[in-house]
PLY file of the C-alpha trace (Angstrom):
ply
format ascii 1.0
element vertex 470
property float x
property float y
property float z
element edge 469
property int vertex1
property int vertex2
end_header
-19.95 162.09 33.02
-20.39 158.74 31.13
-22.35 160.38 28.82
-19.97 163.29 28.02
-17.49 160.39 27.81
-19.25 158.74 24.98
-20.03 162.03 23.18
-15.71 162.42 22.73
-15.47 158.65 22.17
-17.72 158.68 19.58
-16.43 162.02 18.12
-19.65 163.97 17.60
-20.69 167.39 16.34
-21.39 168.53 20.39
-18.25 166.91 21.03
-16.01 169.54 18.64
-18.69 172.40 20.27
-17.40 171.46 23.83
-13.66 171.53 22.53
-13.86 174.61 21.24
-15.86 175.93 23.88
-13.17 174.81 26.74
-10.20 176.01 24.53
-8.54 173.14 23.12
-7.95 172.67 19.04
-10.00 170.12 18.20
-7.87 168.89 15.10
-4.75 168.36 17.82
-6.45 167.54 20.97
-4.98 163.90 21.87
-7.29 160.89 20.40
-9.74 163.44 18.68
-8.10 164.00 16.02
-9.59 160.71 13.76
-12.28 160.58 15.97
-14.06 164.10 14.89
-13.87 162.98 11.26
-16.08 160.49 11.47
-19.91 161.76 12.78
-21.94 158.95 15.01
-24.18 157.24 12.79
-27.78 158.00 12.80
-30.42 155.27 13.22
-33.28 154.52 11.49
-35.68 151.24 12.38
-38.22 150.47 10.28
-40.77 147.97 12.27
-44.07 146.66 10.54
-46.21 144.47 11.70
-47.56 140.82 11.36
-45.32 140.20 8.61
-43.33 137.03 8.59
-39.70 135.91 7.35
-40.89 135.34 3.63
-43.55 138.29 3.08
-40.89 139.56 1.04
-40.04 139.69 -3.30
-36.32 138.92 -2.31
-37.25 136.21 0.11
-38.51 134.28 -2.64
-42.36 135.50 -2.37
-43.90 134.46 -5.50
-46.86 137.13 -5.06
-45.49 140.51 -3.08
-44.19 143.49 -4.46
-41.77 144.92 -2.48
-39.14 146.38 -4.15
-37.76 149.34 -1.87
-36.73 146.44 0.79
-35.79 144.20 -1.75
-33.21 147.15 -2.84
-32.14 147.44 0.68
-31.49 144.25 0.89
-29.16 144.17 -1.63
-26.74 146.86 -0.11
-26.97 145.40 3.13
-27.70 142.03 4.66
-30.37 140.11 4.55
-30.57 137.86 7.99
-33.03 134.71 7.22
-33.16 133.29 10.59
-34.18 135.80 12.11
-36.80 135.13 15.39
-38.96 136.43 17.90
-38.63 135.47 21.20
-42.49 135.87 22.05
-44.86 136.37 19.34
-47.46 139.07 19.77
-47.50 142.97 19.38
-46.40 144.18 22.99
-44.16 142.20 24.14
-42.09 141.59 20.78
-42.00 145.83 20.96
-40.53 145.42 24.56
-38.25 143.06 23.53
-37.42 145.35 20.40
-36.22 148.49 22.87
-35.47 146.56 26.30
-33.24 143.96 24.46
-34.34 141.33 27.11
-36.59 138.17 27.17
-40.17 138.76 28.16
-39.02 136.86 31.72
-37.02 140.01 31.88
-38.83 143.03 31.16
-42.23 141.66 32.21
-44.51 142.48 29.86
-46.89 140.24 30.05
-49.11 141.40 27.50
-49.66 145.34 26.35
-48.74 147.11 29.58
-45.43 149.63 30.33
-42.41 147.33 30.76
-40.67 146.86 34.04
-37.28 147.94 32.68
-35.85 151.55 33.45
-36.10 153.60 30.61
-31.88 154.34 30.70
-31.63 151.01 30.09
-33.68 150.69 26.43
-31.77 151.58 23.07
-33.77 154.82 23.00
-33.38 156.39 26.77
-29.46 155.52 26.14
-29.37 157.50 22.95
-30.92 160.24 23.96
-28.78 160.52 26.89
-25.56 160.36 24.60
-26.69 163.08 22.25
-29.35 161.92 19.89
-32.71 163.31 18.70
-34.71 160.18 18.89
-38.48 160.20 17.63
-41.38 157.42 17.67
-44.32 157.59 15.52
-47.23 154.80 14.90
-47.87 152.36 17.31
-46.00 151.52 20.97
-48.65 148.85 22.50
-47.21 148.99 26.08
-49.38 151.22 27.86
-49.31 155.06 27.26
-46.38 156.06 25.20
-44.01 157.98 27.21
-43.65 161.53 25.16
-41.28 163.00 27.65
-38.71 160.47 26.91
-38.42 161.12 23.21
-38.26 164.36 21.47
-40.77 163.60 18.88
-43.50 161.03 19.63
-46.75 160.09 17.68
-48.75 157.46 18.68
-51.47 155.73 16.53
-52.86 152.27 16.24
-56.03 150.08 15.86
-57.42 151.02 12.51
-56.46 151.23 8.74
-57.92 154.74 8.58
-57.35 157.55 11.12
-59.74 160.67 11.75
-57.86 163.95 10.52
-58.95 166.96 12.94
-60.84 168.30 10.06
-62.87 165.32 9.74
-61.16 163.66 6.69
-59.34 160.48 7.12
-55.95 159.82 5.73
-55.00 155.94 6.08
-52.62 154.82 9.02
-48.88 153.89 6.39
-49.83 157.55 5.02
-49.67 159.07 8.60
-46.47 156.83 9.11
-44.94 158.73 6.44
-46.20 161.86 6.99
-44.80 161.80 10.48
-41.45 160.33 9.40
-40.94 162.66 6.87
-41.39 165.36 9.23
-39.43 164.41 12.13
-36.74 164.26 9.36
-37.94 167.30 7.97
-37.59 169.33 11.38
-34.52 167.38 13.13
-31.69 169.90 14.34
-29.02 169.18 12.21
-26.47 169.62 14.67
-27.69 166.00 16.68
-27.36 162.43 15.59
-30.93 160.80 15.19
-32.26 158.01 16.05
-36.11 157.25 14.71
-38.51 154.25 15.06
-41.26 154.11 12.34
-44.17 151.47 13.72
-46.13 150.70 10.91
-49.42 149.59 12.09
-49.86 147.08 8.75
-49.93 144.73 7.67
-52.01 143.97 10.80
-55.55 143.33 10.75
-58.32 145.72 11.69
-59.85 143.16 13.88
-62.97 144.55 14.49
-63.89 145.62 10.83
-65.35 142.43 9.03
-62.75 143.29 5.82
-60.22 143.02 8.20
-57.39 144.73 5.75
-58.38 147.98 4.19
-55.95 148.93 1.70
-56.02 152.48 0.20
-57.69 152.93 -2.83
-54.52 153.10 -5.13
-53.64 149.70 -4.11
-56.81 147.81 -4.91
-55.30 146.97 -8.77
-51.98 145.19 -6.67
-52.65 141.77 -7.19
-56.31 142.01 -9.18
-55.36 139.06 -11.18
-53.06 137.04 -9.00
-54.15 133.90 -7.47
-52.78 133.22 -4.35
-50.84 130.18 -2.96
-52.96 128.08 -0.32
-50.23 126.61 2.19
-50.07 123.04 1.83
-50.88 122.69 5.35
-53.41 124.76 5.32
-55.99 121.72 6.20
-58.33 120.63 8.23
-56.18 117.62 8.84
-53.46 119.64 9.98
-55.64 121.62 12.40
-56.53 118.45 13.94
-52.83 117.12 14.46
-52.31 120.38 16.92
-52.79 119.27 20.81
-56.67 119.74 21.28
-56.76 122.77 23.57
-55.06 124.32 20.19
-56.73 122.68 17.55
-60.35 123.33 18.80
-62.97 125.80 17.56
-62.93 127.74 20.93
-59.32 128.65 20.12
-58.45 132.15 19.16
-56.35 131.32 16.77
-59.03 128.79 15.05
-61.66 131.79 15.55
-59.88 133.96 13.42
-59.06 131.69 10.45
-62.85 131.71 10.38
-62.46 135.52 10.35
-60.13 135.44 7.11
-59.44 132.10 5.67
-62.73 129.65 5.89
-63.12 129.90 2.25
-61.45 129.94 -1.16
-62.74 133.26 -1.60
-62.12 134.65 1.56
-58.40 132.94 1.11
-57.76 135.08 -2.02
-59.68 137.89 -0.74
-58.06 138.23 2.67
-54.20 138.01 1.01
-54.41 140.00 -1.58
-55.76 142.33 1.07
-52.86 142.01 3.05
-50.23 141.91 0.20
-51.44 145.35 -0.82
-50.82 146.35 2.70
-47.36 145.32 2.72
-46.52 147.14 -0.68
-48.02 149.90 0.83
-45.49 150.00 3.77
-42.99 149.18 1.00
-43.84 152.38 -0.99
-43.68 154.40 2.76
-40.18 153.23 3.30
-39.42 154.11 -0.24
-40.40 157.52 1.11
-38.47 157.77 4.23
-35.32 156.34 2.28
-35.35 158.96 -0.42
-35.26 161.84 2.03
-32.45 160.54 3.69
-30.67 160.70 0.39
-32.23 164.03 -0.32
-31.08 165.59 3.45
-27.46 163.23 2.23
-27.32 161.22 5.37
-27.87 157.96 3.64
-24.07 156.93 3.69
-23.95 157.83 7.99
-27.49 156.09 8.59
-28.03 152.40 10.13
-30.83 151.35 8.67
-33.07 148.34 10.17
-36.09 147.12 8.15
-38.04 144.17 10.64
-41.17 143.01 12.13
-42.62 142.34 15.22
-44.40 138.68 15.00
-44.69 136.27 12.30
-48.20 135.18 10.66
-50.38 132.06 9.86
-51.54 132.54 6.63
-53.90 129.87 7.36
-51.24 127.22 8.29
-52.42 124.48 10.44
-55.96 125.91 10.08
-54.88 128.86 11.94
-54.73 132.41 11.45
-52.92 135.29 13.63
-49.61 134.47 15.37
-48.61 133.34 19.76
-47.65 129.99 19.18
-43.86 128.48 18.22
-44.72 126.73 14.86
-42.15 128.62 11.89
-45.17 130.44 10.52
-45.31 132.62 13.84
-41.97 133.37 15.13
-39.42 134.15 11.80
-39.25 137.55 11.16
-37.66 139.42 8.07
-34.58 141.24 9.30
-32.54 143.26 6.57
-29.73 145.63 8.15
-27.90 148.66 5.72
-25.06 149.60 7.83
-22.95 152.23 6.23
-19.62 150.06 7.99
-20.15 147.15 5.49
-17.59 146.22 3.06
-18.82 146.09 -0.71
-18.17 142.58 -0.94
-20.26 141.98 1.73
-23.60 144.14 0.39
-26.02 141.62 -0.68
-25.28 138.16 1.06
-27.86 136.41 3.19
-26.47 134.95 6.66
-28.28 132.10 8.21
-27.81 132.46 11.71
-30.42 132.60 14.13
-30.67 136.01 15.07
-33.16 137.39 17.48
-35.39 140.74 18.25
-33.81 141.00 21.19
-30.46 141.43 19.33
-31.17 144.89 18.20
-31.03 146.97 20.62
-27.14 146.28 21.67
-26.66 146.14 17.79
-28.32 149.86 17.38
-25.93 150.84 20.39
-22.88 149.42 19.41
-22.86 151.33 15.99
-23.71 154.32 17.84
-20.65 153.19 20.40
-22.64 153.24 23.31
-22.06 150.24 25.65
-24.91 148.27 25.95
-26.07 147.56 29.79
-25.68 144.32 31.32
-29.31 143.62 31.41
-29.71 143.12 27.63
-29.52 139.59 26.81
-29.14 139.88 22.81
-26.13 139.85 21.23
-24.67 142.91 18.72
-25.91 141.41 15.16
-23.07 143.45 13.75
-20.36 140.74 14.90
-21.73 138.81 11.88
-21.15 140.84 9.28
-18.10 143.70 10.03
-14.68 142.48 9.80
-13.32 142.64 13.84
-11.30 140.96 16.53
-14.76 140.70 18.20
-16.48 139.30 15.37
-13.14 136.59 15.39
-14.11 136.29 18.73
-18.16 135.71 18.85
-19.79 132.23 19.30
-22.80 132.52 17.98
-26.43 130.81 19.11
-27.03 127.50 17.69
-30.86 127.81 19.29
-33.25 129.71 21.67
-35.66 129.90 24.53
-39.35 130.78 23.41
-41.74 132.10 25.64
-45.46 133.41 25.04
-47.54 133.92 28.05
-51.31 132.85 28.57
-53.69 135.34 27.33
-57.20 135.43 29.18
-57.75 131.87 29.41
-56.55 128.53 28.39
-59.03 127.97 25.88
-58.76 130.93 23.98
-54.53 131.00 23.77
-53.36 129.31 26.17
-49.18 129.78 27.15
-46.56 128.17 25.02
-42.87 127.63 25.34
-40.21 126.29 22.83
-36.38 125.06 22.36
-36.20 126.33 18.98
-32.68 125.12 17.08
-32.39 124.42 12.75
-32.44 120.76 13.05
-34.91 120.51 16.55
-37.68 122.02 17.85
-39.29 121.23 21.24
-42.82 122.53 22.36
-43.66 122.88 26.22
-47.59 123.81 26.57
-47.12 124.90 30.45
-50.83 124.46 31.63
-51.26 121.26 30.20
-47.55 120.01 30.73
-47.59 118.59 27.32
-44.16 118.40 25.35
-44.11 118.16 20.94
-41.14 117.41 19.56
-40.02 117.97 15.44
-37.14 117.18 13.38
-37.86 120.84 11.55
-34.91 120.06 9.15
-36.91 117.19 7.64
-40.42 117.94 8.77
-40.48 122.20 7.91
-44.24 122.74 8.86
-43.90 120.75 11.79
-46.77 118.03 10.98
-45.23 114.83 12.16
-44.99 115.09 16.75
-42.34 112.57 17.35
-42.52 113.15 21.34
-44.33 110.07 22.01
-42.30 108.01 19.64
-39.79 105.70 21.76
-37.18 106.05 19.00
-36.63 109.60 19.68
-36.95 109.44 23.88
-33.15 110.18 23.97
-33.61 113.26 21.54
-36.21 114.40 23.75
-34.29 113.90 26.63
-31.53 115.93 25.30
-34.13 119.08 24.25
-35.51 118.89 27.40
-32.67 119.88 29.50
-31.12 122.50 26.77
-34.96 124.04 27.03
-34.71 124.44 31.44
-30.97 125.71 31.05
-32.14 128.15 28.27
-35.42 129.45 30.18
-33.39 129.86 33.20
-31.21 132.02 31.27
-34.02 134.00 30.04
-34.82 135.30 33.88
0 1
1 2
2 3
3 4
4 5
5 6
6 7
7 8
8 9
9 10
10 11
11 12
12 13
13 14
14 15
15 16
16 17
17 18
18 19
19 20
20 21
21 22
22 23
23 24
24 25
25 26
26 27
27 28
28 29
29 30
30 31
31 32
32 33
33 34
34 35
35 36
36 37
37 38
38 39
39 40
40 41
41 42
42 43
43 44
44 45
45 46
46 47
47 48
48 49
49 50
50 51
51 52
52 53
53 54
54 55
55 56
56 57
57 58
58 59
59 60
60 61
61 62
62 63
63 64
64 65
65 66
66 67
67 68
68 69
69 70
70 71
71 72
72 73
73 74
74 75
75 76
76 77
77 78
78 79
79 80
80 81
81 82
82 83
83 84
84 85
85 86
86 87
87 88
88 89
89 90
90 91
91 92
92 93
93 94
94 95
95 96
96 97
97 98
98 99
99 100
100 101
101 102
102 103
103 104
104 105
105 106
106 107
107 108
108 109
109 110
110 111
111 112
112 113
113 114
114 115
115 116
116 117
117 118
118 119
119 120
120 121
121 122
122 123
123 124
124 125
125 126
126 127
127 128
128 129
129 130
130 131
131 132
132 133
133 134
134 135
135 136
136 137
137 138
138 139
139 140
140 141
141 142
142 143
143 144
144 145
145 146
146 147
147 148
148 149
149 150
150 151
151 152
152 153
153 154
154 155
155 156
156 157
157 158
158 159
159 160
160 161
161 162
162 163
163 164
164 165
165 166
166 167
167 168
168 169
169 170
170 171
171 172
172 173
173 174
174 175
175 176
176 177
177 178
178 179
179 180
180 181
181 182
182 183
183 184
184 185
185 186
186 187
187 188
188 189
189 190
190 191
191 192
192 193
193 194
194 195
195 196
196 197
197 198
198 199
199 200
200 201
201 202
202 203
203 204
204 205
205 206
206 207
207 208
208 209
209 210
210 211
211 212
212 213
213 214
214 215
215 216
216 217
217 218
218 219
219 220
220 221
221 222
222 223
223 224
224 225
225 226
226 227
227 228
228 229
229 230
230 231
231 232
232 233
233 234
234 235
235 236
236 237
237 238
238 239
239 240
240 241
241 242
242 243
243 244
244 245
245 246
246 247
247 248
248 249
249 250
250 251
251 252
252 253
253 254
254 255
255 256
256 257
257 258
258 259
259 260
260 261
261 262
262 263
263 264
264 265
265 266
266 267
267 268
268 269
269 270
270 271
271 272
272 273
273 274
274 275
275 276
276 277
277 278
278 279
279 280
280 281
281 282
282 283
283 284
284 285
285 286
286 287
287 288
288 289
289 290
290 291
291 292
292 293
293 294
294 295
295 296
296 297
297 298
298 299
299 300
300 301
301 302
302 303
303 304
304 305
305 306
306 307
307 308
308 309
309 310
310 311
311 312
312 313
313 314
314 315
315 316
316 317
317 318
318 319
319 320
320 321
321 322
322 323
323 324
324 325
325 326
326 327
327 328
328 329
329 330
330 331
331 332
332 333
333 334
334 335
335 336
336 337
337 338
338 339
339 340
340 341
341 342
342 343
343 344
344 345
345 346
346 347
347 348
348 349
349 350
350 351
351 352
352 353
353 354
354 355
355 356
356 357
357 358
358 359
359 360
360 361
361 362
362 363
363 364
364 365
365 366
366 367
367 368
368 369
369 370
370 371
371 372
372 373
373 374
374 375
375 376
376 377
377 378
378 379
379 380
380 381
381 382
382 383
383 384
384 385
385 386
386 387
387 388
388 389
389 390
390 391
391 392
392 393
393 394
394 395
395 396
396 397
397 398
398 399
399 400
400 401
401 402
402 403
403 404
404 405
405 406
406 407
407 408
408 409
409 410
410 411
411 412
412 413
413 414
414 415
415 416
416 417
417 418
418 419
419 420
420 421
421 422
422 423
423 424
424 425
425 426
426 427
427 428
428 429
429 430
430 431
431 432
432 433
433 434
434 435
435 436
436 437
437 438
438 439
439 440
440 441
441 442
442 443
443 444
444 445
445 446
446 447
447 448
448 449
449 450
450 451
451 452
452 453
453 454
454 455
455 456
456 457
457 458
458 459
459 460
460 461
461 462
462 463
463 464
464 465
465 466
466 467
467 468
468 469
């Protein structure tokens, strides 16, 4: 019944069917009228991965080309706080369709979440109405295809095995399976589709570690590429020492990708092509929505799920709280903003776990009490809720131990614009930074007696926070 409810509310095609079907005019039936004239919006999330807040030409990138999401950018916002709440693949993915803190959903790592499906973005929208379709990678156990009418599932590697025995490279099979869930989507349903781009992540077992497509290789040919001016051995030895040791993970993979000049320029450029690639795929999957004419009724959500160390701190990959690893690019084209409004930047911390009761919201669908983010949408459409919203100032952190403590071992963070507190659980150790002053978070005043009341103050905000997070 509350989904029949929503279908009238929201005034969709089945809604006029079942009108017409029980013998009332739907152009007089009371409060359909207005209603029936406007068609739900349809939802499209794009989702790559391992790119951070400024792998981006409109972010202010000096070396990437990405011009399709630079464009979409520009007719929507452009959100340049945006955050994970835990940085790595399976959770942040949890956290993407649950809406809740990894204390929540309790994915500790790349298992199914503990959350009932009727209570993620997709299980609600296909409940109300919506064809809703996954392809590229889940990371949380065995995708579940009966609870999406269109699911494809793929991972791991740059370049995928065709049944015939060719390959075709994993942002081609993105496309190919957008385009056809597109392609083959009744017409008479809203849709709702989640493309998982696989890059720009590494192919961790292969020692090239990004394997473009051959098109790409002349991207970048005779750039040279920025080294981070942290990107030290000094800095690696400021982290806390179960961190900034060579048995480390994240040390162990700089070695991977970053432990020489070459391998510097080789590696980014690499991963740079990557990222145009996806760029060129969304290009793709944009351009048939305007072909099919559904751009102007589509919510359309271009993020990521983790930041990166591009060899920051002598580190490489992602896990821990520092900037590098935890902003994310968010850009969101709703067809409900004003013109005025396409374009601007907003610098509010917004989170992953925002989305989902954003992507409900525009598809007027309450969200269920368990979601813990906030509808993004406040921020940028002209309400009595918006009026109404007060926003985060800061956030709770959380990234869980993986395998041991030597190899990444569990932090936590109070992360606000002006402060930033660390809490490494196994080792109680606390790091504090004055990020406003100190951006790549070099100088640890925790220990510094000038700053005990500061600490004191971050301290308690981080325990009320976490125990929010439950």
């Amino acid at each position: 019944m509350d989904g029949l409810k929503n279908l009238f509310r929201r005034g969709t095609f089945l809604a006029g069917i079942l009108l017409a079907c029980s013998g009332v005019n739907a152009a007089t039936a009371e409060g359909t009228d207005e209603d029936l004239k406007s068609p739900p919006l349809n939802i499209l999330v794009l989702y790559a991965d391992d790119w951070r807040h400024d792998t981006l030409g409109v972010a202010g990138n000096p070396v990437v080309k990405t011009p399709t999401l630079d464009g979409l950018a520009k007719q929507g916002v452009r959100f340049t706080h945006n955050c994970v709440t835990t940085s790595i693949c399976g959770i942040s993915r949890a956290s993407l369709y649950t809406g809740q803190w990894m204390s929540r959903h309790g994915n500790r790592s790349f298992k199914p979440w503990k959350t009932p499906w009727q209570q993620t973005y997709p299980g609600l929208l296909r409940d109300n109405g919506y064809h809703v379709g996954h392809v590229g990678k889940w990371h949380n156990g065995s995708i579940p295809k009966e609870n999406f009418d269109f699911s494809r599932s793929y991972y791991g590697k740059h370049w995928l095995e065709n049944p015939d025995g060719t390959k075709v490279h994993v942002t081609q099979k993105n496309e190919n399976d957008a385009l056809k869930f597109l392609r083959s989507r009744p017409e008479d349903k809203p849709f709702c589709l989640t493309v998982a781009f696989f890059a720009t992540h590494a192919e961790d077992s292969s020692p090239m570690q990004f394997l473009p497509q051959p098109q790409s290789m002349e991207l970048y040919k005779d750039c040279k590429i920025p080294v981070p001016s942290n990107a030290t051995q000094e800095s690696f030895e400021r982290l806390p020492e179960f961190v900034g040791n060579e048995k480390n993970e994240g040390r162990n993979r700089w070695h991977w990708r970053f432990d020489t000049p070459e391998k510097f320029q080789t590696m980014m450029k690499n991963y740079y092509r990557l990222a145009t690639e996806v760029d060129s795929t969304c290009g793709k999957i944009l351009a048939e929505l305007d072909k099919q004419g559904v751009s102007e009724n589509t919510l359309i959500i271009f993020t990521t799920d983790n930041g990166y160390y591009h060899a920051e701190h002598g580190l490489a990959d992602k896990w821990y709280p520092h900037q590098e690893s935890i902003r994310v690019p968010l850009i969101i084209n709703d067809p409900r903003i004003k013109q005025e409004k396409r374009g601007q930047t907003n610098d509010d911390f917004t989170l992953n776990v925002d989305l989902a009761p954003t992507i409900l919201s525009a598809a007027e669908i309450d969200a269920p009490k368990t979601m813990q983010g906030t509808d993004v949408s406040t921020l940028y459409l002209e309400s009595d809720a918006a009026e109404a919203v007060e926003w985060r100032d800061d956030f709770f952190y959380e990234h869980p131990m993986l395998n041991r403590t030597d190899f990444i071992p569990a932090s936590e963070a109070l992360v606000g614009k002006q402060w930033k507190y660390f809490y490494w659980p196994e080792f109680d150790r606390e790091q504090l930074f004055k990020i406003d002053e100190d951006p790549k978070e070099e100088n640890d005043l925790a220990l510094d007696p000038d700053y005990s009341k500061q600490l004191g103050e971050m301290r308690a905000r981080f325990a009320e926070l976490k125990a929010e997070a439950q």
